[in-house]
LOMAR-996434 format. One line per field, with one value per residue (C-alpha): residue in one letter; x, y, z. Coordinates in steps of 0.2 Angstrom, whole numbers, plus 5000, padded with zeros to 4 digits. Layout:
N
titor <- c(A / ...)
xx <- c(X / ...)
yy <- c(Y / ...)
zz <- c(Z / ...)
//
This chain:
526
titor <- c(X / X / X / X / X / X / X / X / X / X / X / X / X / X / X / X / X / X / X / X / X / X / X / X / X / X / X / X / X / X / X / X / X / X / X / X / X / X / X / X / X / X / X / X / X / X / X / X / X / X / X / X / X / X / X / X / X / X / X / X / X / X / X / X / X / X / X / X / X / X / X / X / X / X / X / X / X / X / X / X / X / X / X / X / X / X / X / X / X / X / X / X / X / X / X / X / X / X / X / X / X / X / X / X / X / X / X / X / X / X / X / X / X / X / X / X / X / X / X / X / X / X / X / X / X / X / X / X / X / X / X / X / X / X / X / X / X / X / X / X / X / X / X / X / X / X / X / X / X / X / X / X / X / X / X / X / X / X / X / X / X / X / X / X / X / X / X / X / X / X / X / X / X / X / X / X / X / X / X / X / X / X / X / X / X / X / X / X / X / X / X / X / X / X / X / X / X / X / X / X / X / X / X / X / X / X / X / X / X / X / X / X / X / X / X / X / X / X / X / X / X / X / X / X / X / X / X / X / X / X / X / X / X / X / X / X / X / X / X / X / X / X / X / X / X / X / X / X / X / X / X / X / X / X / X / X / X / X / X / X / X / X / X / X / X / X / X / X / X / X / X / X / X / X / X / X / X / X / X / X / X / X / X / X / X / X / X / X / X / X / X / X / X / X / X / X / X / X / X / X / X / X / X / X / X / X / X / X / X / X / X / X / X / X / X / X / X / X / X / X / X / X / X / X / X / X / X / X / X / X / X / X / X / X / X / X / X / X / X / X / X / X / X / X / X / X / X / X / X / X / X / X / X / X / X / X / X / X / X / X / X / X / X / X / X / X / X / X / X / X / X / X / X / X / X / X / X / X / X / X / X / X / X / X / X / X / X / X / X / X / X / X / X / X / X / X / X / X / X / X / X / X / X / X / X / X / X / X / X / X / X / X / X / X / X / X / X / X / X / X / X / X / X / X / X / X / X / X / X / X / X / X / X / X / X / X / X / X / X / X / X / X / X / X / X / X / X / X / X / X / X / X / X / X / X / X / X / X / X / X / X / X / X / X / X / X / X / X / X / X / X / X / X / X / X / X / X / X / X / X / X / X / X / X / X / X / X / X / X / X / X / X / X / X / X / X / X / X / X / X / X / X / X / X / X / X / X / X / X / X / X / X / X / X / X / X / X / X / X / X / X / X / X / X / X / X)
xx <- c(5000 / 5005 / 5000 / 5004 / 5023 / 5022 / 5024 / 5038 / 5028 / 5023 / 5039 / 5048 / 5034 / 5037 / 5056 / 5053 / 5040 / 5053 / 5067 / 5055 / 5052 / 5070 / 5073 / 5061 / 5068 / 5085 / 5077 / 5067 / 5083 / 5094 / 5079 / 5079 / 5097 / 5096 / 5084 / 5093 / 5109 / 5101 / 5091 / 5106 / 5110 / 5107 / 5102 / 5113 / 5110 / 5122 / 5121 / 5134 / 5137 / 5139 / 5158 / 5156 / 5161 / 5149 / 5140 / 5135 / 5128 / 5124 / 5108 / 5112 / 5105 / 5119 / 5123 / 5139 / 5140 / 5156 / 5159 / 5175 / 5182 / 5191 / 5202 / 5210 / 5229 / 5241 / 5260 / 5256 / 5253 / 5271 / 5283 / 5302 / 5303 / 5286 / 5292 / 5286 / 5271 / 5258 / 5267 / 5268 / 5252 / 5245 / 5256 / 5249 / 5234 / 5221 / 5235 / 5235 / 5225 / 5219 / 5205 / 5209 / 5225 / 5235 / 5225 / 5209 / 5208 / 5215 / 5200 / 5188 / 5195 / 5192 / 5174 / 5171 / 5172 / 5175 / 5192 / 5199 / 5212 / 5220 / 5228 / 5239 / 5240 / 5247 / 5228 / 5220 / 5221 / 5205 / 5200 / 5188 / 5181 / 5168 / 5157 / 5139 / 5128 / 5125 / 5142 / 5142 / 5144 / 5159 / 5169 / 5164 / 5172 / 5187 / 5190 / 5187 / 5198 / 5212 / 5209 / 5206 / 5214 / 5230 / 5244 / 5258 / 5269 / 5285 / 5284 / 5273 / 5281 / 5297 / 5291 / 5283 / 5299 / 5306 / 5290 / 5293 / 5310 / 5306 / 5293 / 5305 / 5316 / 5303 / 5296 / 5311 / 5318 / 5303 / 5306 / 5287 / 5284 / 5298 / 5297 / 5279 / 5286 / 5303 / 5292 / 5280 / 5299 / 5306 / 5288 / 5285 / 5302 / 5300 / 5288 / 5269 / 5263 / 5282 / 5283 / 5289 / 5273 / 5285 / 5294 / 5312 / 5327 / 5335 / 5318 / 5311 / 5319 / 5315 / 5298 / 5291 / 5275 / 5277 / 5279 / 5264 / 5253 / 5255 / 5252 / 5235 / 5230 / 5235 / 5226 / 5214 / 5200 / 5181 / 5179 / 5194 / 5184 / 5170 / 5163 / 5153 / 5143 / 5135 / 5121 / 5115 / 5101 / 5107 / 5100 / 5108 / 5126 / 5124 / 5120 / 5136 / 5146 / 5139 / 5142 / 5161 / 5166 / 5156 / 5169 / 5181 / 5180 / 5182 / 5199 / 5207 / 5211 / 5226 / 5238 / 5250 / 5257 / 5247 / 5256 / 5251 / 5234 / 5224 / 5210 / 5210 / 5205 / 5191 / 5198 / 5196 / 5202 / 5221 / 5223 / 5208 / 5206 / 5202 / 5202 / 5218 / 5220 / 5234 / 5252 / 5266 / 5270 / 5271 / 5281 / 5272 / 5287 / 5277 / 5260 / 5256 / 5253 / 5234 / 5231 / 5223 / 5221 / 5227 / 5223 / 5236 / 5246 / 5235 / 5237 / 5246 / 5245 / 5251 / 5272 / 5274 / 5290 / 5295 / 5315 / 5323 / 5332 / 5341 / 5346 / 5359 / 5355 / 5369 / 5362 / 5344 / 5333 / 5325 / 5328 / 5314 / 5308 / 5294 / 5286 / 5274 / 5266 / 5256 / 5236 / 5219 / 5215 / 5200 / 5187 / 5195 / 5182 / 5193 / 5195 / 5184 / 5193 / 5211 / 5203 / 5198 / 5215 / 5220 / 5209 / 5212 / 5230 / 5226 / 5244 / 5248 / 5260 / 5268 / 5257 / 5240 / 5227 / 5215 / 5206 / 5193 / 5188 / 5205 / 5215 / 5224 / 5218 / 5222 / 5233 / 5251 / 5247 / 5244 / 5256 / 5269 / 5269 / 5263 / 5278 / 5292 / 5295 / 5310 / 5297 / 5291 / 5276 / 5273 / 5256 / 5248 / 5246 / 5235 / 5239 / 5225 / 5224 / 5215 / 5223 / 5234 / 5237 / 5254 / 5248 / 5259 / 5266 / 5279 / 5289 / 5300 / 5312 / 5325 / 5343 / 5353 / 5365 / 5372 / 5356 / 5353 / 5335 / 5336 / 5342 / 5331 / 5333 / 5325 / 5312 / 5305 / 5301 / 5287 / 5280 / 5281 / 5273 / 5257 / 5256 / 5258 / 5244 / 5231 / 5237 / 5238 / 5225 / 5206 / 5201 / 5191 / 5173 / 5171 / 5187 / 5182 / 5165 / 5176 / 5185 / 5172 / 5161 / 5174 / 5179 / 5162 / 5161 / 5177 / 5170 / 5154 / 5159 / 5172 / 5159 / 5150 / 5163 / 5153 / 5172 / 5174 / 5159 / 5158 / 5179 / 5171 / 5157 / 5168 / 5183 / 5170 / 5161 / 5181 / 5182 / 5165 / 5154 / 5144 / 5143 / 5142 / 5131 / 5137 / 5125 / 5132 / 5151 / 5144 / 5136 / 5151 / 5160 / 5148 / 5151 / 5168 / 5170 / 5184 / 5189 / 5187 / 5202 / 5213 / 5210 / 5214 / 5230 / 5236 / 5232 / 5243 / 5255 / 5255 / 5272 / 5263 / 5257 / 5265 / 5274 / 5289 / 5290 / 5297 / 5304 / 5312 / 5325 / 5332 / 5342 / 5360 / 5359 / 5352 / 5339 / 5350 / 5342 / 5326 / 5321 / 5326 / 5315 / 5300 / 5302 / 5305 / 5286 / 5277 / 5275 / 5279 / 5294 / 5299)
yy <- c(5000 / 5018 / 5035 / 5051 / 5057 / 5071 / 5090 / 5099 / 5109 / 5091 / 5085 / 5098 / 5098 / 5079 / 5083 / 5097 / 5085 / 5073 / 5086 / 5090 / 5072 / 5069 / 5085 / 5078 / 5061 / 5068 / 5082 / 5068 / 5057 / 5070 / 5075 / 5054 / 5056 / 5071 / 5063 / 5047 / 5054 / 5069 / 5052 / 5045 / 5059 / 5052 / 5065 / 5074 / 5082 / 5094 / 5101 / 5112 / 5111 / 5126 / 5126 / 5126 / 5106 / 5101 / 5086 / 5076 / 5063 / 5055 / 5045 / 5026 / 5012 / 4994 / 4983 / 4992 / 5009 / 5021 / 5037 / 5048 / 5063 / 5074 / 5087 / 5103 / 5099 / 5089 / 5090 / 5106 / 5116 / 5111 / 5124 / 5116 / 5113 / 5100 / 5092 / 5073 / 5079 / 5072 / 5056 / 5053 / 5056 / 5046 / 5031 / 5035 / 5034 / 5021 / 5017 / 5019 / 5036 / 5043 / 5029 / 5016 / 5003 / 4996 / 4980 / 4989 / 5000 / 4984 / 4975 / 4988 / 4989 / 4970 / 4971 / 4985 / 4969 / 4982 / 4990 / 5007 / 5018 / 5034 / 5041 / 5058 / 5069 / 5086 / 5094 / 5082 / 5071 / 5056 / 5043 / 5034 / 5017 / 5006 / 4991 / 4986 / 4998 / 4997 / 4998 / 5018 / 5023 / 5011 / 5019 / 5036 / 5031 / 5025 / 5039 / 5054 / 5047 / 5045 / 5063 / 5070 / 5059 / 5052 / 5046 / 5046 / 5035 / 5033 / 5016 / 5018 / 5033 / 5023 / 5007 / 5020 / 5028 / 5012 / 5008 / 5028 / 5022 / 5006 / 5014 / 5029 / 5015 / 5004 / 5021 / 5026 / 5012 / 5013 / 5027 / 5026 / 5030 / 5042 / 5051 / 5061 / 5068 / 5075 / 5082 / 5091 / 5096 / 5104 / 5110 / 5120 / 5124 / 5111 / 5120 / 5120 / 5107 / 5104 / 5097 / 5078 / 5066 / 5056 / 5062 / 5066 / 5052 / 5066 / 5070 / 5055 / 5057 / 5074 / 5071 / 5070 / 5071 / 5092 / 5092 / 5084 / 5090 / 5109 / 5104 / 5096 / 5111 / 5123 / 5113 / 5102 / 5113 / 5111 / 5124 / 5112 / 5096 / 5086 / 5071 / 5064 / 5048 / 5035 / 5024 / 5031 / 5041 / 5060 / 5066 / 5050 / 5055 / 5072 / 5067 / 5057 / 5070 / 5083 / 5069 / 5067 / 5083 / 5097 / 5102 / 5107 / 5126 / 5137 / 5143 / 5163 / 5163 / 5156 / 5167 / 5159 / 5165 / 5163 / 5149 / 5135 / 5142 / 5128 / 5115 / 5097 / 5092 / 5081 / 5069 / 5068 / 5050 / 5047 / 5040 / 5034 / 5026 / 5034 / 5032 / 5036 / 5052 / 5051 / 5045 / 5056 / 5065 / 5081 / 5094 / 5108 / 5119 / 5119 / 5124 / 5144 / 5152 / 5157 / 5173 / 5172 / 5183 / 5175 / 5177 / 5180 / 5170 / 5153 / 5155 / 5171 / 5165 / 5149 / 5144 / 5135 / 5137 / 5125 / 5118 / 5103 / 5090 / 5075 / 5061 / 5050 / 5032 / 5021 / 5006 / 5012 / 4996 / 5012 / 5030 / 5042 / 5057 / 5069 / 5085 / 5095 / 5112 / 5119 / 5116 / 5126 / 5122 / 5114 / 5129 / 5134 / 5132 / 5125 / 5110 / 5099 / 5100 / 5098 / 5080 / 5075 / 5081 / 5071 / 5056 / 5061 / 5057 / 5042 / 5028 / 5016 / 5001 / 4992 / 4977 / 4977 / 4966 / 4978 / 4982 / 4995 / 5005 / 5000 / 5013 / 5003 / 5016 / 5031 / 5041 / 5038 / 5020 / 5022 / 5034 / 5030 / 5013 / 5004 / 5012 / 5013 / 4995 / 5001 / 5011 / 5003 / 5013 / 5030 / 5040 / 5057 / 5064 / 5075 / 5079 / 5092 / 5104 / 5116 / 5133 / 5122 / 5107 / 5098 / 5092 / 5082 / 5065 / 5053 / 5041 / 5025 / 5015 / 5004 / 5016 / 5017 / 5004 / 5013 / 5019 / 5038 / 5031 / 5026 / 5041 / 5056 / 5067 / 5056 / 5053 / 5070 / 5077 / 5063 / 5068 / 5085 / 5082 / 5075 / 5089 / 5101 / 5091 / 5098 / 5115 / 5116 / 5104 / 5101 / 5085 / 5074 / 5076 / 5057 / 5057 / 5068 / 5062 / 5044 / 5053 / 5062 / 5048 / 5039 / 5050 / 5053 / 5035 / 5034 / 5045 / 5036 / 5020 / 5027 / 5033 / 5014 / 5009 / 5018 / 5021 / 5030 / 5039 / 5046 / 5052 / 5061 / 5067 / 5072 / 5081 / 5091 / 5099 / 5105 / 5111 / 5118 / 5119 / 5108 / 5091 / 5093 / 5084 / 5069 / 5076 / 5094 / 5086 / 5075 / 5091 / 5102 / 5086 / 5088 / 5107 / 5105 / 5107 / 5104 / 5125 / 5123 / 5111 / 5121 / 5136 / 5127 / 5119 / 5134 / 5143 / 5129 / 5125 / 5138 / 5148 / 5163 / 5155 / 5164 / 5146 / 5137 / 5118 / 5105 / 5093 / 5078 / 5063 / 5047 / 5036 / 5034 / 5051 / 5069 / 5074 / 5087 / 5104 / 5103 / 5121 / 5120 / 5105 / 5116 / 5129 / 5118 / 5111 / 5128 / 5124 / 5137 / 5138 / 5155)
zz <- c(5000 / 4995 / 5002 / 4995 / 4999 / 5013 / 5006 / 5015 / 5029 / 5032 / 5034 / 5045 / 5058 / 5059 / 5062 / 5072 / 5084 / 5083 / 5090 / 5103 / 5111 / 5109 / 5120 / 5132 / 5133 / 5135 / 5151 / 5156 / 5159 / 5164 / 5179 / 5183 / 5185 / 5196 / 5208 / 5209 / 5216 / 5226 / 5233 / 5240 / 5249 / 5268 / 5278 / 5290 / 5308 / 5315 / 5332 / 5341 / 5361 / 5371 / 5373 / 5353 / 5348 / 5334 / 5335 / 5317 / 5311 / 5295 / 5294 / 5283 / 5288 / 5292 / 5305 / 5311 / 5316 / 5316 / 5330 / 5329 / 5335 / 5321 / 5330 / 5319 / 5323 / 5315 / 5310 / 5299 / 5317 / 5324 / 5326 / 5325 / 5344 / 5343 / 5330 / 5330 / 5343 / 5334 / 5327 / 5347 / 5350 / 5336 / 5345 / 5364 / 5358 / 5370 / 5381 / 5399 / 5406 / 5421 / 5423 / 5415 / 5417 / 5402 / 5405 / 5408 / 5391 / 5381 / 5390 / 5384 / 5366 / 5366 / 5374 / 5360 / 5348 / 5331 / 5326 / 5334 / 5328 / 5330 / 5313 / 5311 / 5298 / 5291 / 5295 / 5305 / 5320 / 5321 / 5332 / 5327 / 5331 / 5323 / 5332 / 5333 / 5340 / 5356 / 5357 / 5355 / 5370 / 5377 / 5360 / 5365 / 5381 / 5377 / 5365 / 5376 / 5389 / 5379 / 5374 / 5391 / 5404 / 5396 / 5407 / 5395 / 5407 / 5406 / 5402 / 5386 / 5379 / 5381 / 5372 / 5359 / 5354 / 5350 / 5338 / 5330 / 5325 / 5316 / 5310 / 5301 / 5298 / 5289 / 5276 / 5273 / 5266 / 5254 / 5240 / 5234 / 5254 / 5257 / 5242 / 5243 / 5263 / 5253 / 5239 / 5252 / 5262 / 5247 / 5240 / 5257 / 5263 / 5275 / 5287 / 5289 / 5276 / 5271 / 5291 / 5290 / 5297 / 5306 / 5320 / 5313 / 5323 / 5329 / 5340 / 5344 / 5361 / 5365 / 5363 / 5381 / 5391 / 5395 / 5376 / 5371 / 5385 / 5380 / 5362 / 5365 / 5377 / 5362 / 5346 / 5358 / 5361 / 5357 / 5343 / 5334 / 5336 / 5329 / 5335 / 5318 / 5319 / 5307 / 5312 / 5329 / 5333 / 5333 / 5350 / 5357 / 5351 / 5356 / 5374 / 5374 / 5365 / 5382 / 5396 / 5390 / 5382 / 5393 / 5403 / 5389 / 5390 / 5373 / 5370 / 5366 / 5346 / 5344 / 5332 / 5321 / 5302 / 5287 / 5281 / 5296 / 5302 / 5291 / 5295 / 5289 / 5272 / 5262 / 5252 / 5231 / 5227 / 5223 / 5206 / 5195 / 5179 / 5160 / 5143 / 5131 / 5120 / 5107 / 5104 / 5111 / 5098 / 5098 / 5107 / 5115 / 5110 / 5093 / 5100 / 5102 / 5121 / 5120 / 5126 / 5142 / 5157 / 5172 / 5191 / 5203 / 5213 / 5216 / 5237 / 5242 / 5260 / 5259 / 5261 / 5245 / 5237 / 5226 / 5222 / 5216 / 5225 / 5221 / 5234 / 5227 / 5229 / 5219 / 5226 / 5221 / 5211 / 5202 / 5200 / 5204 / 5195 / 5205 / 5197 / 5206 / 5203 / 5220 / 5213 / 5224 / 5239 / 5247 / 5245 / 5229 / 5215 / 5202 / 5215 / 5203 / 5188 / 5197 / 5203 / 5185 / 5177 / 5190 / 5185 / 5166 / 5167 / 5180 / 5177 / 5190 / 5190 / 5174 / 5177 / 5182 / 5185 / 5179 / 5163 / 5155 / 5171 / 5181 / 5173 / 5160 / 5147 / 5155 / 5147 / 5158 / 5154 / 5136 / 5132 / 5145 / 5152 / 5135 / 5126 / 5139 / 5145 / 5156 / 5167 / 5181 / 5191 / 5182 / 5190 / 5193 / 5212 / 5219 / 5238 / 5244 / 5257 / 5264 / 5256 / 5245 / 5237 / 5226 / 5207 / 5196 / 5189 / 5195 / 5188 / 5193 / 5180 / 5179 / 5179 / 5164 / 5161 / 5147 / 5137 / 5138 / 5137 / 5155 / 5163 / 5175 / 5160 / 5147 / 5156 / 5163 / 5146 / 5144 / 5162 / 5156 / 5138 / 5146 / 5157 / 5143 / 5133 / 5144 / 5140 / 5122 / 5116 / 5117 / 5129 / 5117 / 5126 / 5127 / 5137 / 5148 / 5152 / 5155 / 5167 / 5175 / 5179 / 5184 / 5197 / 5202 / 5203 / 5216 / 5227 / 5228 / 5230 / 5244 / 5252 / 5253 / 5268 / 5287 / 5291 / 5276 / 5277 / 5295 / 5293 / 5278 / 5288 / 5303 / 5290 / 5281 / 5295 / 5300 / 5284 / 5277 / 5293 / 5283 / 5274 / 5254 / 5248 / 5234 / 5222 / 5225 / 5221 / 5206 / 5199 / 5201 / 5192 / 5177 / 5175 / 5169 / 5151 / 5141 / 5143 / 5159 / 5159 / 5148 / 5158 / 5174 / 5170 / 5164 / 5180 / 5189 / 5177 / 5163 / 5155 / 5164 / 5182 / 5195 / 5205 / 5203 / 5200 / 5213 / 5204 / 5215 / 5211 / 5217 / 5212 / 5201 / 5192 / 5192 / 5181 / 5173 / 5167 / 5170 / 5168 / 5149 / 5148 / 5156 / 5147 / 5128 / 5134 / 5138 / 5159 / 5171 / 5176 / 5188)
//
């Protein structure tokens, strides 16, 4: 059967009714999408006691529940007579105190029947514990006493410095461990976030009980604190919260320079997987500056500085090659599209278990690893803070044994070259939406571990007075564009950008001139 042929009026109302449902479909999915993720958004309770300690919790449903206390201090705040304070107290932590015995509080901690910890960073000290539910208010226990009423005996400390120097012992004997602490030294002129997390050898006996005691009285006060919770009821925690923290009184301002006066961070992910580009082809010596205004200094107040260093290492299995540029802090908008450059560039180890969506096609694996068999582990970093944060790429290979190929200064220009990619050409949008829902997925999935998710809850009310909400972050994940990549990098890293690189080595040889190597790809090099 035949009908007559459509005249065109016909015809472009059809395609215009066509357009329309198409456009419908597309809001209809894109509103579906919206809701599912604001839906997973649990809801969040915050509730501040008089002396000014915020109390939160996170409403998910589970058969554990997780409580910690996440306190504003941390080896960023030490001035160089406390270096190694908070190492020390990371290690004291849930021993002896003012109530309990050694036996006691290891009787407690048994009873508690989940897994307690205390963990030290540049911007934050936690303790946090996780158990089954009724076992709240024995963790909540146990961790304010160890705040409160510690004993810090002679005994323990003793015993502890022992531990502190195995510990240093074991890290540094582990370039891939060692190596981000010298990075952050040399980035930071080794004060503030350049202070070393472990307590230096050379203090681990100078550390004592007064030492400690008039750092927790300076840094330990309830305005600096947070006790966030994940599956209690929120009037119960916040009943807890006022039985064991009540008597802490509020503290005068404490004054201190511009570059150490920071609170703990939310963690973005570390490396994450993506799709490839192109080859390594092209130098960006051959690509023209676009002419952009740029903003001032990233973080006038911070004490980044930048530098090179090189530790020789002849018996080193590898030699080690760092570059960092100092990327936005934690409330800095552009935050988001550092995290997906981050994710963009993704690399890892020369084998992998993995495959599509385990970063084997990222674009250090594809145009690095792939084509360089004498490199071992090459990846992108992204360390994060509050007013600052170290971007960049690393790389461990086999030294030379004769072949320039295997030499520092071969291998930098290939780190540099990806760097420079992000400068001076587009992001295929398909890439970029792989690595944007692939960093969205990260942080969601992160968040499916209750430990995970009540640090996150107890780090963000330090940082924002509030939690973000996933949707917020996955929102701000989709707004990056592939300008707003360009303009970012070129912020951080452009000819222009008012920083300095670090740029770190180990190993058998130095990485030669490495400003010529900068400058020959178009990165910034002051």
């Amino acid at each position: 059967m035949t009908g007559r042929p459509l005249s065109r009026a016909a015809l472009q109302a059809l395609h215009a009714q066509s357009k329309r449902l198409g456009q419908n479909k597309k809001a209809l999915q894109q509103a579906k999408q919206r809701v599912s993720t604001q839906a997973s958004d649990p809801p969040v309770r915050i509730s501040t006691l008089p002396n000014g300690l915020r109390v939160a919790t996170e409403s998910t449903p589970g058969h554990f529940s997780s409580v910690g206390l996440y306190v504003d201090a941390g080896s960023r705040y030490e001035q160089p007579d406390e270096l190694g304070v908070s190492h020390f107290l990371d290690r004291m932590a849930f021993k002896t105190t003012r109530n309990r015995s050694e036996e006691q509080m290891a009787a407690d901690i048994d009873a508690l029947g989940g897994q307690i910890l205390c963990s030290s960073a540049r911007e934050s000290i936690m303790y946090q514990s996780s158990h089954f539910h009724q076992g709240t208010p024995l963790a909540l226990s146990l961790i304010s006493d160890t705040v409160l009423n510690p004993a810090f005996s002679r005994e323990e400390l003793e015993a502890q410095r022992e531990a502190a120097r195995y510990e240093l012992r074991e890290v540094s004997s582990k370039p891939e461990m060692i190596l981000p602490e010298v990075l952050h030294d040399v980035a930071y002129g080794g004060e503030g976030l350049g202070n070393p997390l472990l307590c230096p050898e050379e203090r681990i006996d100078l550390i004592d009980e007064n030492l400690m005691r008039r750092f927790m009285k300076k840094w330990y006060t309830p305005e600096r604190m947070v006790i966030a919770g994940a599956g209690m009821d929120h009037e119960e925690l916040v009943d807890l919260a006022d039985k064991h923290f009540s008597r802490l009184m509020k503290s005068s301002p404490i004054r201190v320079s511009s570059g150490t006066q920071q609170v703990p961070t939310n963690l973005l992910g570390s490396t994450s997987p993506i799709s490839a580009f192109k080859a390594l082809t092209r130098a960006a010596s051959s690509y023209k500056t676009r002419d952009v205004q740029l903003p001032p200094r990233i973080n006038p107040g911070s004490s980044y500085v930048g530098g090179h260093r090189f530790i020789h290492d002849p018996n080193s299995e590898f030699n080690h090659v760092y570059l960092a540029y100092e990327g936005v802090g934690i409330h800095d908008d552009d935050v988001y599209a550092v995290a997906t450059m981050q994710v963009l560039l993704g690399g890892g180890g020369s084998f992998s278990a993995g495959g599509p969506g385990k970063g084997m096609y990222s674009r250090l694996y594809t145009h690095i690893l792939n084509r360089f068999p004498q490199i071992d582990h090459c990846a992108s970093f992204h360390h994060i803070y509050t007013d600052s944060s170290l971007f960049g790429l690393f790389a461990s290979f086999i030294p030379s044994s004769g072949r320039q190929a295997d030499s520092p200064a071969h291998i930098l220009p290939h780190l540099a070259h990806q760097l420079s990619l992000l400068l001076y050409s587009n992001v295929p949008s398909a890439e970029l939406a792989r690595a944007k829902n692939q960093l969205k997925s990260s942080l969601m999935m992160a968040l499916e571990s209750r430990a995970v998710e009540v640090e996150d809850l107890g780090r963000q009310i330090l940082v924002h007075g509030r939690k973000v909400p996933i949707s917020e972050m996955c929102e701000k994940i989709d707004a990056v564009e592939v300008s707003t990549i360009q303009k970012v990098a070129t912020r951080i890293y452009g000819p222009r950008a008012l920083t300095r690189p670090t740029v770190v080595v180990m190993g058998r040889e130095d990485v030669g001139d490495y400003h010529g190597v900068l400058r020959k790809y178009g990165l910034a090099d002051e």
